[in-house]
C-alpha positions in Angstrom: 9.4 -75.5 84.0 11.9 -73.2 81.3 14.4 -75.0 79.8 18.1 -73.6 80.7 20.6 -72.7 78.6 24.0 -74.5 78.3 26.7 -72.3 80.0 28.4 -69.9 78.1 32.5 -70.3 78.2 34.5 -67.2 78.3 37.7 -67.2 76.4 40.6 -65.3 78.2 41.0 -62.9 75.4 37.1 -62.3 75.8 37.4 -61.9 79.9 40.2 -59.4 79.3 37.8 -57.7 76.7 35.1 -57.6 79.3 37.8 -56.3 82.3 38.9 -53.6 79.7 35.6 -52.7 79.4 34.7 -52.3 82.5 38.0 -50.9 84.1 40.0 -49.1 81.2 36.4 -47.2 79.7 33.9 -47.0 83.3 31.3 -48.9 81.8 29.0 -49.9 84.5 29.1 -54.1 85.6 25.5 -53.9 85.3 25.2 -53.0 81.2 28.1 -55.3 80.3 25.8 -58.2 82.3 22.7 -57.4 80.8 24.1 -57.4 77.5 26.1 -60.5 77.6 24.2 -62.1 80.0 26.7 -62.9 82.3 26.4 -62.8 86.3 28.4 -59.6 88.0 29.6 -62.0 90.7 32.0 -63.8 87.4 33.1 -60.6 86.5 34.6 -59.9 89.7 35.6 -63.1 90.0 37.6 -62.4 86.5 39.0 -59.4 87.8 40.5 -60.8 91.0 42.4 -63.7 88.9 43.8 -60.4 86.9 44.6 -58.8 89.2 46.5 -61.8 91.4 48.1 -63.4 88.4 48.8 -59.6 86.4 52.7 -59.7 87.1 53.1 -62.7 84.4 51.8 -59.7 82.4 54.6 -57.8 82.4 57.6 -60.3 83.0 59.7 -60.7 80.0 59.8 -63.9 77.9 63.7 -64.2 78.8 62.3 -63.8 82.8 60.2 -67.1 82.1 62.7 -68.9 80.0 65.0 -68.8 82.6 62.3 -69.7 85.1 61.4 -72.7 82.8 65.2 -73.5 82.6 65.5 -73.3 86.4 62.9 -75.7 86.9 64.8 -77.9 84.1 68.1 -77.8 85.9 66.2 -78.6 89.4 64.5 -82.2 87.6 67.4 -83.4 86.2 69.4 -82.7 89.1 66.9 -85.0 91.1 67.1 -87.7 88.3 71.0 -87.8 88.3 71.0 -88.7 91.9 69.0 -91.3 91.7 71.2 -92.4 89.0 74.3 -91.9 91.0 72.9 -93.8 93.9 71.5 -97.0 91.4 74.6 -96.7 90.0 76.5 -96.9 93.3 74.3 -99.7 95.1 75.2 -101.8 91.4 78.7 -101.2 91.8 78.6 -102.0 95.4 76.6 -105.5 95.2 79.3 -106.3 91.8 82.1 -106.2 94.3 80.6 -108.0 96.9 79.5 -111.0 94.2 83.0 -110.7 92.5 84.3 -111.0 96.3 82.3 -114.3 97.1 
């Protein structure tokens, strides 16, 4: 029995590397897998997440600052109503004990 070899890691500059390779100069799947010994089936893989996630590519930092900030806004929004209704239930059960 052969021993195996640990898995390689691909980097995501070194997938891109491999996708420009392969899309941007025509070099076949085939040579690029026999040289870096990496399964074809990966490479497509690679390419699909590229491809689905390639508009982060060209949005501008400002685009995803203000997404960031969005999401910001949205979690502190939750956490001051729960504050405000704390806040409210405390003042509520003050009264009632200042009352009895």
């Amino acid at each position: 029995m052969g021993m195996r070899g640990r898995r390689r890691r691909s980097g995501a500059s070194e997938k891109v590397a491999i996708l420009k390779r392969h899309l941007g100069e025509k070099e076949e799947v085939s040579r690029i897998c026999a040289e870096l010994k990496v399964q074809p089936n990966k490479i497509y893989e690679w390419q699909k997440q590229f491809f689905e996630n390639g508009v982060t590519a060209f949005e501008s930092d400002e685009q995803r600052e203000v997404a960031k900030l969005c999401d910001r806004v949205t979690t502190l929004e939750a956490k001051r109503q729960r504050k405000d209704s704390v806040l409210s239930e405390l003042i509520g059960e003050h009264l009632a004990l200042k009352k009895s």
